[in-house]
NULO-24296 format. One record per residue: x, z, y of N, C-alpha, C in turn; residue in one letter; residue number from 1; chain. Coordinates in Angstrom, 1 decimal. Example, Ala and Ser with C-alpha at 12.3 -4.5 7.8 and 13.67 -1.06 7.14 Angstrom:
((13.2, 7.8, -5.7), (12.3, 7.8, -4.5), (13.2, 7.8, -3.3), a, 1, A),
((12.8, 7.1, -2.2), (13.7, 7.1, -1.1), (12.9, 7.9, 0.0), s, 2, A),
This chain:
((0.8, 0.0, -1.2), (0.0, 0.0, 0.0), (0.9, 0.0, 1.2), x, 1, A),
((0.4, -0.9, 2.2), (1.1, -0.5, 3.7), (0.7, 0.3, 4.2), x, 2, A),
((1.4, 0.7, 5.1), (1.0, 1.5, 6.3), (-0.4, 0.9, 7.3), x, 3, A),
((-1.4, 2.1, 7.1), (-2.4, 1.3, 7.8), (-2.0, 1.5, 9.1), x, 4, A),
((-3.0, 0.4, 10.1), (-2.8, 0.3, 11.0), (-3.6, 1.6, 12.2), x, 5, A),
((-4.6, 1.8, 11.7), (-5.3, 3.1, 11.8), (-5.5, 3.7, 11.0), x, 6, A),
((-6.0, 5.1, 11.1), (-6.7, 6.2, 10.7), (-7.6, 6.8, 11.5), x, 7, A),
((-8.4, 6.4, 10.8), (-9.7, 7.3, 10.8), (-10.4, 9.1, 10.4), x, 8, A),
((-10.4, 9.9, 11.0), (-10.4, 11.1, 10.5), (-12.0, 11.6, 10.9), x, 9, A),
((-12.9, 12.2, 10.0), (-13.6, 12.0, 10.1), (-14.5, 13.7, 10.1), x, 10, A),
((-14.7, 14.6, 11.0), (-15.2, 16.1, 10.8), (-16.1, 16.1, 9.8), x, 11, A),
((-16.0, 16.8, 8.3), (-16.5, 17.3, 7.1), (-17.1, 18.6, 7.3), x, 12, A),
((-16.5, 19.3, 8.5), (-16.5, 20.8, 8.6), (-15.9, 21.8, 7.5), x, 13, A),
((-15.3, 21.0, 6.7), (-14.6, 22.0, 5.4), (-13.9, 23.3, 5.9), x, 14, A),
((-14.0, 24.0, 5.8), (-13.3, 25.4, 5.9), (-12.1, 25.6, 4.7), x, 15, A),
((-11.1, 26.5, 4.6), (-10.0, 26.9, 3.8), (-10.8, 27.0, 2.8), x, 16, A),
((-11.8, 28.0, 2.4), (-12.5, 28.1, 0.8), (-12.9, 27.0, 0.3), x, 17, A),
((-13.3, 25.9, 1.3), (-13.7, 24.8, 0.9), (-14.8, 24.4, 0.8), x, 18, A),
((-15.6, 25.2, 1.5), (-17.0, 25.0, 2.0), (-17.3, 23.9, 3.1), x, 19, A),
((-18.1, 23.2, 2.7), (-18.5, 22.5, 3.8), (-19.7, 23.2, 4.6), x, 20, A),
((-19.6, 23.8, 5.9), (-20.4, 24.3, 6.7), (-19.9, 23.5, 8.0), x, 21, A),
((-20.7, 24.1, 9.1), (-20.8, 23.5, 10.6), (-21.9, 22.5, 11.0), x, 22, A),
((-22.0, 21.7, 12.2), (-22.9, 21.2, 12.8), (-22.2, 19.7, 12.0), x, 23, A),
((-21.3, 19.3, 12.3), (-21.4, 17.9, 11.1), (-20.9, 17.4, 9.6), x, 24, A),
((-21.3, 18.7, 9.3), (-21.4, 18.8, 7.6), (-23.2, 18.8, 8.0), x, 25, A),
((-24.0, 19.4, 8.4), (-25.7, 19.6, 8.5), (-25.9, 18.4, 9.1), x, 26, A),
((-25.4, 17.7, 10.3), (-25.8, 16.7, 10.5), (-25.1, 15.2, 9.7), x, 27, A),
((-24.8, 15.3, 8.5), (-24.6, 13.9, 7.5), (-23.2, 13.3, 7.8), x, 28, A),
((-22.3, 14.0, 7.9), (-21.1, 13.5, 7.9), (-20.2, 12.9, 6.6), x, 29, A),
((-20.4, 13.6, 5.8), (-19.9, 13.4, 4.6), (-20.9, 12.0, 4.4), x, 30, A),
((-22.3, 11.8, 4.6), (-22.7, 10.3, 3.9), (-22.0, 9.4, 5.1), x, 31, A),
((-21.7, 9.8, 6.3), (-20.9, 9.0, 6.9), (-19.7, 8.1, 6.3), x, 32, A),
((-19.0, 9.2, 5.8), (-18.2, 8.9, 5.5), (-18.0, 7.8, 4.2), x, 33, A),
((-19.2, 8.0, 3.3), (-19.4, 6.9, 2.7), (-19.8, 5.5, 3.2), x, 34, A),
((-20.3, 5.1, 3.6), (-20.7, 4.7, 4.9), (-19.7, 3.8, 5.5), x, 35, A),
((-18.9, 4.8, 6.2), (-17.7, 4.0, 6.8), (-16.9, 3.3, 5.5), x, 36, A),
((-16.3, 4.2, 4.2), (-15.4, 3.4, 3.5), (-16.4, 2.4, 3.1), x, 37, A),
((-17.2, 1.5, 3.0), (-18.6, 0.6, 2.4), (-18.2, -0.6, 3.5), x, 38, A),
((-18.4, 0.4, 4.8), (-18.6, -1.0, 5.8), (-17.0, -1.4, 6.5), x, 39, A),
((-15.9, -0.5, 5.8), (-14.5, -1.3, 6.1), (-14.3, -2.0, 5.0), x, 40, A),
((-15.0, -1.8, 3.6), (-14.9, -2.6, 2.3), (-15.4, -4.0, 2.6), x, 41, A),
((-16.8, -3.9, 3.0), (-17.4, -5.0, 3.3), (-17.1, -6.1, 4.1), x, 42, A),
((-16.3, -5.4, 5.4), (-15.9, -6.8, 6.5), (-14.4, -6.8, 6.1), x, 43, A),
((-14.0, -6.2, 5.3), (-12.7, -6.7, 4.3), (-11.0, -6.3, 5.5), x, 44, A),
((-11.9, -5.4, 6.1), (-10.3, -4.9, 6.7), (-9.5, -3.9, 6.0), x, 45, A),
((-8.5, -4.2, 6.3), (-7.2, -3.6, 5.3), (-6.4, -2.7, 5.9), x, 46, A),
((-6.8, -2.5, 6.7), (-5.6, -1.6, 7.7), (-5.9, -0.8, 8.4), x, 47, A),
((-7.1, -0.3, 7.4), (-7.6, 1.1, 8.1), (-7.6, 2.1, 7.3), x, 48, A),
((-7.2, 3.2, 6.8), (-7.6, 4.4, 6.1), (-8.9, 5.1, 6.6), x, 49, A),
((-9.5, 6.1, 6.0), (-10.4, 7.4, 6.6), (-9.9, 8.1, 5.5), x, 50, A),
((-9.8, 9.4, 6.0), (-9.8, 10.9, 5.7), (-11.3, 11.6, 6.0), x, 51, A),
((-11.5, 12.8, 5.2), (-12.3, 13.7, 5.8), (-11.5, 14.8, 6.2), x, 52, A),
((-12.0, 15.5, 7.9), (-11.3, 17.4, 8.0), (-12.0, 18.2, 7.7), x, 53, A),
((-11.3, 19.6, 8.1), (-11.6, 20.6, 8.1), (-12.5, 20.4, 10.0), x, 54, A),
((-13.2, 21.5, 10.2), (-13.7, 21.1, 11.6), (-12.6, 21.2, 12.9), x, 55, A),
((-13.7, 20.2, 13.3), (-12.9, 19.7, 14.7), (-12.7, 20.0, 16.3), x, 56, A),
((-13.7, 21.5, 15.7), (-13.9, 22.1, 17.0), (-14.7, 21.3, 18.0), x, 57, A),
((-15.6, 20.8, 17.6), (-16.7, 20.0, 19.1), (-17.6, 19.4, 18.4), x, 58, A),
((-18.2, 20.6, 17.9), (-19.4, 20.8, 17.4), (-20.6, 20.4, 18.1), x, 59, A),
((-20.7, 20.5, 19.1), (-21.6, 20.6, 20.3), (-22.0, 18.5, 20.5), x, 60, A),
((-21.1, 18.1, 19.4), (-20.9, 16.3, 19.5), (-20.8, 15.5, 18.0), x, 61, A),
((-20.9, 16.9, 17.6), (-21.2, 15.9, 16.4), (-21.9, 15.1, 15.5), x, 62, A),
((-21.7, 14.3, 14.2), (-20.9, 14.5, 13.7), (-19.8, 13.8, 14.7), x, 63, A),
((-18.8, 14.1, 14.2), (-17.1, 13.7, 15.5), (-16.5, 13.0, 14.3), x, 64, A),
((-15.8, 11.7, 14.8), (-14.4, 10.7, 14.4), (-13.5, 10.9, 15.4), x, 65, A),
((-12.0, 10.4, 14.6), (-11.3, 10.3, 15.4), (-10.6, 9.0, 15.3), x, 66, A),
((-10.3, 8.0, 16.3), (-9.5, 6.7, 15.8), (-7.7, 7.5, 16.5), x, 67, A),
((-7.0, 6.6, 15.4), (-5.7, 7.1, 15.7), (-5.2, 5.6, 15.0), x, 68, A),
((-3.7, 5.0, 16.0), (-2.9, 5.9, 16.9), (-3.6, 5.9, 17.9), x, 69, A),
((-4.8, 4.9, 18.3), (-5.3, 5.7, 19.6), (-5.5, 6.5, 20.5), x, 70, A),
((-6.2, 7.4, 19.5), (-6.5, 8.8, 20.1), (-8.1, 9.2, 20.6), x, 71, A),
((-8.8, 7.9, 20.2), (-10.1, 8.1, 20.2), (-11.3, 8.9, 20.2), x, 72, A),
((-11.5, 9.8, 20.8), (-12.8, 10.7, 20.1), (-14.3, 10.4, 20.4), x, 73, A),
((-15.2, 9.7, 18.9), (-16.4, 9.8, 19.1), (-17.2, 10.8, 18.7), x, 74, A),
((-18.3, 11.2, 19.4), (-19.1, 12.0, 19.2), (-20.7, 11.6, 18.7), x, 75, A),
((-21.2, 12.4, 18.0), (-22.7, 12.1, 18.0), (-22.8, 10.5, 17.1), x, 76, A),
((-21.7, 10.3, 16.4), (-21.6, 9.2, 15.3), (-23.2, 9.2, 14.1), x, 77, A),
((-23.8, 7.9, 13.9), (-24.4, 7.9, 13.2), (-24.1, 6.4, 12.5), x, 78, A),
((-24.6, 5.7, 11.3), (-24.2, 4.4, 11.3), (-24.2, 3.2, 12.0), x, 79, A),
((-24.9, 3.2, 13.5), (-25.1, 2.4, 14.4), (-23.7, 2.9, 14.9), x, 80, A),
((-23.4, 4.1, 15.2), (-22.0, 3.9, 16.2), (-20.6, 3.9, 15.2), x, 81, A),
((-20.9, 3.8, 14.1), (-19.4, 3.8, 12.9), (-19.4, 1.9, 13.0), x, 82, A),
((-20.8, 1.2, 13.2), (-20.8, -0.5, 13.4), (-20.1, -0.7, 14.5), x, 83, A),
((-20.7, -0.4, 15.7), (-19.7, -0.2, 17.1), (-18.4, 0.3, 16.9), x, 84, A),
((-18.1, 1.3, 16.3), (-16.9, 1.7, 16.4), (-15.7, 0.7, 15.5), x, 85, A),
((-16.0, 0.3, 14.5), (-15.6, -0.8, 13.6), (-15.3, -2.3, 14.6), x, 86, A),
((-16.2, -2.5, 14.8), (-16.5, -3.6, 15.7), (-14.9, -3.8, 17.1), x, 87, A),
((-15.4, -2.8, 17.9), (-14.0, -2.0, 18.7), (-12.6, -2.1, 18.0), x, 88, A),
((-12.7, -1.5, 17.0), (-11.4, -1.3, 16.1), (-11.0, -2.9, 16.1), x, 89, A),
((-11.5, -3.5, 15.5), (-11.8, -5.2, 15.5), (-11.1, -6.1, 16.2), x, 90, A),
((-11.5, -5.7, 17.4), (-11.7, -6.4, 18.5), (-10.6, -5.8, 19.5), x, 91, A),
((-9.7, -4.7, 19.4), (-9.0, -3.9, 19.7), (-9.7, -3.5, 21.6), x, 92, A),
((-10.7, -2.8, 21.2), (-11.0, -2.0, 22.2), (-11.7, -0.8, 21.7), x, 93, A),
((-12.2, -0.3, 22.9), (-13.3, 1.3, 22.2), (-14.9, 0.6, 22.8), x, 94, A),
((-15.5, 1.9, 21.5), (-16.8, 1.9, 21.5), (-17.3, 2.7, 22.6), x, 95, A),
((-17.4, 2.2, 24.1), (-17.5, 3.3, 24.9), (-18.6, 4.3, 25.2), x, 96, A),
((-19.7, 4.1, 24.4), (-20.9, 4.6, 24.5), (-20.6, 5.9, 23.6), x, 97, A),
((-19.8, 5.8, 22.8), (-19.6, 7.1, 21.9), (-18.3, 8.2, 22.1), x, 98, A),
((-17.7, 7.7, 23.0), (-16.6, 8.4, 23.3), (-16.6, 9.8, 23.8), x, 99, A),
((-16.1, 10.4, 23.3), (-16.0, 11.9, 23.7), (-15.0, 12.1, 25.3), x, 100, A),
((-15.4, 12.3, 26.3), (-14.7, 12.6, 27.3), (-13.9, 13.8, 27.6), x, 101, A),
C-alpha cells in the first residue's frame, strides 16, 4: 500500500475501556463510517484512508471528521456532507458548509 494521500479521522467517541459513548457515537457515527469506506470504494479513490477515534472533544458538532494533511474540521456530518466532503477532497477544496470554525 502507498501512502495515502489523506486521512480521514472520524469521532467514534470510544473511550480507553472501549466503549463507544458521547454525542457522535448516539448520533450514527460509526454507520458513517461505513458509509464513507462504501462511498471512497465506489468513486474508486485510492488515496484516502479513514480511521475511527476516541472523542474529539466538539461534541456540541457532531458527528465531527477530520480531513488531514489539511487540517479540516467538519461538523454535524451526515451522508449528504461525507458526499460534499468527498466531492472537495476530489476536487482539492473544502466542503465549506460543514466546516467547523
Amino acid at each position: 500500500m502507498n501512502k495515502p494521500k489523506h486521512h480521514i479521522l472520524v469521532c467514534a467517541s470510544f473511550r480507553v475501556a472501549g466503549e463507544p459513548k458521547g454525542i457522535c457515537n448516539k448520533k450514527g457515527a460509526v454507520g458513517l463510517l461505513q458509509y464513507l469506506e462504501t462511498e471512497i470504494n465506489d468513486r474508486g479513490i485510492d488515496d484516502v484512508i479513514v480511521s475511527s477515534t476516541g472523542c474529539l472533544k466538539l461534541c456540541d458538532n457532531g458527528p465531527v471528521l477530520v480531513v488531514y494533511p489539511q487540517g479540516d474540521w467538519y461538523g454535524k456530518v451526515n451522508e449528504e456532507a461525507i458526499d460534499e466532503i468527498l466531492d472537495a477532497i476530489e476536487s482539492g477544496k473544502k466542503a465549506e458548509k460543514y466546516l467547523v470554525s
